[in-house]
C-alpha positions as CSV (number, residue, x, y, z in Angstrom):
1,X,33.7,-1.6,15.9
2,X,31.3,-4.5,14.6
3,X,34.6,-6.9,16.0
4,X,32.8,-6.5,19.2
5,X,28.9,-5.6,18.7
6,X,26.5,-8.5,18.3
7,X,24.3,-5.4,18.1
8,X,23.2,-2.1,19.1
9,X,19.8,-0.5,20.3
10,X,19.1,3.1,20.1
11,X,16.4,5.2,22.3
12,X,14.8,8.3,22.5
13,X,14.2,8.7,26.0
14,X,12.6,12.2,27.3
15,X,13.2,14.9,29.7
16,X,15.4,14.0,32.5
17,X,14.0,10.5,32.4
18,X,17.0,7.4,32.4
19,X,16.5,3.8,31.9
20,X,19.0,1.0,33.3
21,X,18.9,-1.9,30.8
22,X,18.2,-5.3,32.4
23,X,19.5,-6.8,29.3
24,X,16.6,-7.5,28.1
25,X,15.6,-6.2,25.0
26,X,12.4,-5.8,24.8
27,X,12.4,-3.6,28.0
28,X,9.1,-1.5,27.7
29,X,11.0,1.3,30.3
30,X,14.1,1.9,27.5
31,X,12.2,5.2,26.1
32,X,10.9,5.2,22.5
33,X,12.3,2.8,19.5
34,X,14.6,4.1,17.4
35,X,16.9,2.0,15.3
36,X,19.0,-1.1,16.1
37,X,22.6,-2.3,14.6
38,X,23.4,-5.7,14.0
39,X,26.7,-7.6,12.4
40,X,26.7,-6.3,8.3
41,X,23.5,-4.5,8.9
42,X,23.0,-1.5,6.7
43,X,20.7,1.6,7.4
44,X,16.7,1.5,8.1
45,X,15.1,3.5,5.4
46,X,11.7,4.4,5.6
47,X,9.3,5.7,2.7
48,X,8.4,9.4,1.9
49,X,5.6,10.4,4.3
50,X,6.9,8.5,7.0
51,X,9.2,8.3,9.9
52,X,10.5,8.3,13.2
53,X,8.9,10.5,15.6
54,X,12.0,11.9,17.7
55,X,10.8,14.6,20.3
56,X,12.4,17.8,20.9
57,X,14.7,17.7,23.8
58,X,14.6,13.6,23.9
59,X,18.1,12.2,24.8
60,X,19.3,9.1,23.1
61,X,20.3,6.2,25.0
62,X,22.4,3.7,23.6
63,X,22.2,-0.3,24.7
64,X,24.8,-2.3,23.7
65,X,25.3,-6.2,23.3
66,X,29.2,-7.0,22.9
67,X,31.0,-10.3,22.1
68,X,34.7,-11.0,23.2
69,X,36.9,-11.5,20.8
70,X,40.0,-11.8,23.0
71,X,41.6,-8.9,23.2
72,X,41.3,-5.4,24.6
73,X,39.3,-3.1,22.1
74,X,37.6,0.4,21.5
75,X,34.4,0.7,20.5
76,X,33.4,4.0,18.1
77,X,29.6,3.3,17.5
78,X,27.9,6.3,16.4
79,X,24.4,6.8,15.1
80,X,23.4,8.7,12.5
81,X,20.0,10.5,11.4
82,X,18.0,12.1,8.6
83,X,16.1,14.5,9.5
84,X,12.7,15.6,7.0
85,X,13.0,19.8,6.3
86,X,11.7,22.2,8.9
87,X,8.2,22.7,8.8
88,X,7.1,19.2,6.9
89,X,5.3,17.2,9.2
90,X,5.5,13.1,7.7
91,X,1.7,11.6,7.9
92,X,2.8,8.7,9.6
93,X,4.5,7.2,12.6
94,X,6.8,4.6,11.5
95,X,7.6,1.6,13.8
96,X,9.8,-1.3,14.3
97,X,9.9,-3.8,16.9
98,X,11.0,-7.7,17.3
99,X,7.8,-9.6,16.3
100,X,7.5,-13.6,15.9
101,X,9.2,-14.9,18.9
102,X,8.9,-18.6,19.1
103,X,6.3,-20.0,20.9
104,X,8.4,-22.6,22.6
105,X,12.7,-22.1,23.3
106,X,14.4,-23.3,20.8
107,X,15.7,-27.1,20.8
108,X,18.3,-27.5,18.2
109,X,20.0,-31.2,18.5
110,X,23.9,-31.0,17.8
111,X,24.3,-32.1,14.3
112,X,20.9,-31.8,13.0
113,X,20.1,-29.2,10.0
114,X,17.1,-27.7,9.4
115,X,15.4,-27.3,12.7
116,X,12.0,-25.2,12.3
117,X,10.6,-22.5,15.1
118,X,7.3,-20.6,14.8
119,X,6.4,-17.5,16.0
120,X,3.3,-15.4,15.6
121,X,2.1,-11.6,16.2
122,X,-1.4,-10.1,16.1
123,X,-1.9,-6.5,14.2
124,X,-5.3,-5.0,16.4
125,X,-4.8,-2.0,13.7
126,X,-5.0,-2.0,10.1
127,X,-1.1,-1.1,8.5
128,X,1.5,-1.7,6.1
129,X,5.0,-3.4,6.4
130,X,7.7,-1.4,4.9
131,X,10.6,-3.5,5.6
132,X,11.8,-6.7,7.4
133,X,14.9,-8.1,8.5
134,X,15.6,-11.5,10.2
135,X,17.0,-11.6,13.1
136,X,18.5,-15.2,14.0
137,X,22.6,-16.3,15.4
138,X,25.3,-18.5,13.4
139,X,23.2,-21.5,13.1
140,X,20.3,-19.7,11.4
141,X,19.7,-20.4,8.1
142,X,16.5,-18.9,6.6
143,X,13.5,-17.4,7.6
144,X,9.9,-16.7,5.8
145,X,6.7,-14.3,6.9
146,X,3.5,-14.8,5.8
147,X,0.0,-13.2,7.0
148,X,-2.9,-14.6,8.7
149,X,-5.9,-12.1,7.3
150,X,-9.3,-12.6,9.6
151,X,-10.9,-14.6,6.6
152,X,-8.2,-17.5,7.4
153,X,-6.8,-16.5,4.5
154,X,-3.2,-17.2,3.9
155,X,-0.7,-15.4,2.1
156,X,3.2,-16.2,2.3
157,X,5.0,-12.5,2.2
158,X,8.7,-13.5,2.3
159,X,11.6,-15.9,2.0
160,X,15.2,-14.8,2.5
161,X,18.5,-16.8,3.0
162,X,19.9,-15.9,6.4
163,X,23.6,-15.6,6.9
164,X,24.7,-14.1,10.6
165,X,27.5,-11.8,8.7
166,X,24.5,-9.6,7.2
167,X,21.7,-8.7,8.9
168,X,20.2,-7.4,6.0
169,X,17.4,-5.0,5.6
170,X,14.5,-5.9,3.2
171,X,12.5,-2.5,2.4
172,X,9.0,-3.2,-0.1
173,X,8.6,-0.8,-2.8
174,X,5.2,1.1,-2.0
175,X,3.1,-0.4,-4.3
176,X,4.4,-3.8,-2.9
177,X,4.7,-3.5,0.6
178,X,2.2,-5.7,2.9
179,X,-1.2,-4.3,3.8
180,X,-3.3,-5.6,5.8
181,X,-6.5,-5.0,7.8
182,X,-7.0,-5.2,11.8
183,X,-6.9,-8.8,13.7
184,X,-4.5,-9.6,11.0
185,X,-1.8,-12.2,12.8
186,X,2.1,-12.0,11.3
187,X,3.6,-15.5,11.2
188,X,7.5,-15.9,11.2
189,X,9.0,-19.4,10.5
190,X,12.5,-19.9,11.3
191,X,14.9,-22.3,10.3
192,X,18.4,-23.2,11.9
193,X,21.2,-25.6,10.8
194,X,23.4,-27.1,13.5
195,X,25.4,-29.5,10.7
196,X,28.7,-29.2,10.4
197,X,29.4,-25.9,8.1
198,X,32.3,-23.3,7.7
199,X,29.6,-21.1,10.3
200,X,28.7,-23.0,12.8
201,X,31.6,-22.6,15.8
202,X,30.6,-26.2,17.1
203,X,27.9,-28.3,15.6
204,X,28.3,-31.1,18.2
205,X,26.7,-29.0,20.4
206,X,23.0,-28.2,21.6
207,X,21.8,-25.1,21.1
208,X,18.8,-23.5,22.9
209,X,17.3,-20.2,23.2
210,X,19.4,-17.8,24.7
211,X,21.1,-13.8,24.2
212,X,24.9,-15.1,23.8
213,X,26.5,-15.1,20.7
214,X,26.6,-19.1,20.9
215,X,22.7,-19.3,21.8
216,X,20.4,-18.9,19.3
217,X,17.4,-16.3,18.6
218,X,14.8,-16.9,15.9
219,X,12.3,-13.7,15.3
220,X,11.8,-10.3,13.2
221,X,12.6,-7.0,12.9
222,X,9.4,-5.3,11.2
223,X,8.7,-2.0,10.3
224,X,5.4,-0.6,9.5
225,X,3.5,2.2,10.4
226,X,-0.6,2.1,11.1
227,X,-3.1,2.8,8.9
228,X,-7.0,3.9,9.7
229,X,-9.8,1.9,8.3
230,X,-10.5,4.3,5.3
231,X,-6.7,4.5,4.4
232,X,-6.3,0.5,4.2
233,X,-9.7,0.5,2.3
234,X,-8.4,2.9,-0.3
235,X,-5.2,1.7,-0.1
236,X,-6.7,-2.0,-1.1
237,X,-9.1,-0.4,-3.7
238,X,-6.3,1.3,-5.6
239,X,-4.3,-2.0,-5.8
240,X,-7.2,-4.0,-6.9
241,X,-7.7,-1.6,-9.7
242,X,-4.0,-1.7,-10.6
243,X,-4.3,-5.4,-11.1
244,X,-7.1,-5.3,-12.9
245,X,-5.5,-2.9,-15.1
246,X,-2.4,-5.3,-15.6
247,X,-4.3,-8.3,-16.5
248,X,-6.8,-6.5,-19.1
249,X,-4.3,-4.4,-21.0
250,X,-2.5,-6.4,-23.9
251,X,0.9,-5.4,-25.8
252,X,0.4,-4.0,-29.3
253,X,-0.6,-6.9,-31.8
254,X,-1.6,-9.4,-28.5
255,X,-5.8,-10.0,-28.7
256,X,-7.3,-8.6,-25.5
């Protein structure tokens, strides 16, 4: 019941191997990635060609993070997956994993609004992003991503509204989803309000980095899957032309 998940992580974890969880999330011994649940989250969707890669005879192990709520309560999580027809082997490995971390714990004064973290991630491999999702507590308010490219060239990717309720999924169409080539750094800005709003449990309070409901958190959930040097080349290519299509075809009647 999402009454009592702050959120869920799911792993594929081989053979008879088990992992304990330390609580930590980012436990490189929990098996391989799956899918993680959040409050109002709906599902992770990846595009045609790509997905999970799920092992034959891999158990899943489940990690949960619950919040009280007061009272004595069942939980019924279940996890549900799509698998591509037999024989069809998807060209690429899709991935997702918490990237942007701040760089320094948060300091979030009681009362203040608008308090900004940083947090980066290098790409060694050329890729695209298929989807984001912000990942922040009651007190965050928006988030943006934008990529460093090698050339020091900078180009903002996203801005969403954050509301703790709906940790929503944001999945790029094809031809719009982020590219970009190896040594490529991902920059996520965060932004939290600790003013007094219907939200924030107690904004005399301050907040700092922690896993509680009541602490804060301020990174990203991306998805994306590699690409080799010739892919992203003709990947690039094929866009470039696109645009250069868009901007030299005129509408009947328009000079060209």
């Amino acid at each position: 019941k999402t009454a009592v998940v702050h959120h869920l992580l799911t792993y594929a974890v081989e053979g008879d191997e088990d992992a304990d969880s330390n609580g930590d999330d980012s436990n490189a011994e929990a098996g391989e990635f799956l899918n993680e649940f959040a409050v109002g989250k709906n599902g992770d969707v990846f595009p045609e060609g790509a997905g999970r890669l799920l092992k034959a005879g891999s158990k899943i192990r489940f990690d949960f993070h619950y919040h009280a709520v007061g009272q004595e309560t069942v939980d019924q999580s279940q996890l549900g997956i799509v698998f591509y027809p037999k024989g069809y082997a998807p060209k690429h490995v899709e991935y997702s994993k918490q990237l942007g971390q701040p760089t320094e714990p948060l300091d979030i004064p009681g009362g203040s609004g608008f308090v900004r973290s940083d947090g980066y991630q290098r790409f060694n491999r050329a890729g695209k992003i298929t989807a984001f999702q912000p990942h922040m507590h009651t007190r965050g308010k928006r988030q943006c991503i934008e990529l460093i490219y090698p050339d020091n060239k900078t180009e903002q990717i996203s801005c969403v509204d954050f509301t703790f309720n709906w940790h929503i999924v944001h999945v790029y169409a094809d031809d719009a989803a982020p590219i970009y080539p190896p040594g490529t750094v991902l920059h996520v800005i965060s932004w939290h309000d600790n003013s007094a709003n219907k939200i924030n449990p107690d904004p005399r309070n301050w907040v700092g980095s922690g896993n509680r409901t009541i602490d804060e958190m301020g990174f990203a959930w991306i998805s994306w899957y590699d690409l080799t040097d010739d892919e992203y080349k003709a990947e690039l290519d094929a866009r470039k032309g696109s645009k250069k299509t868009l901007t030299t075809t005129a509408s009947p009647g328009q000079p060209q």
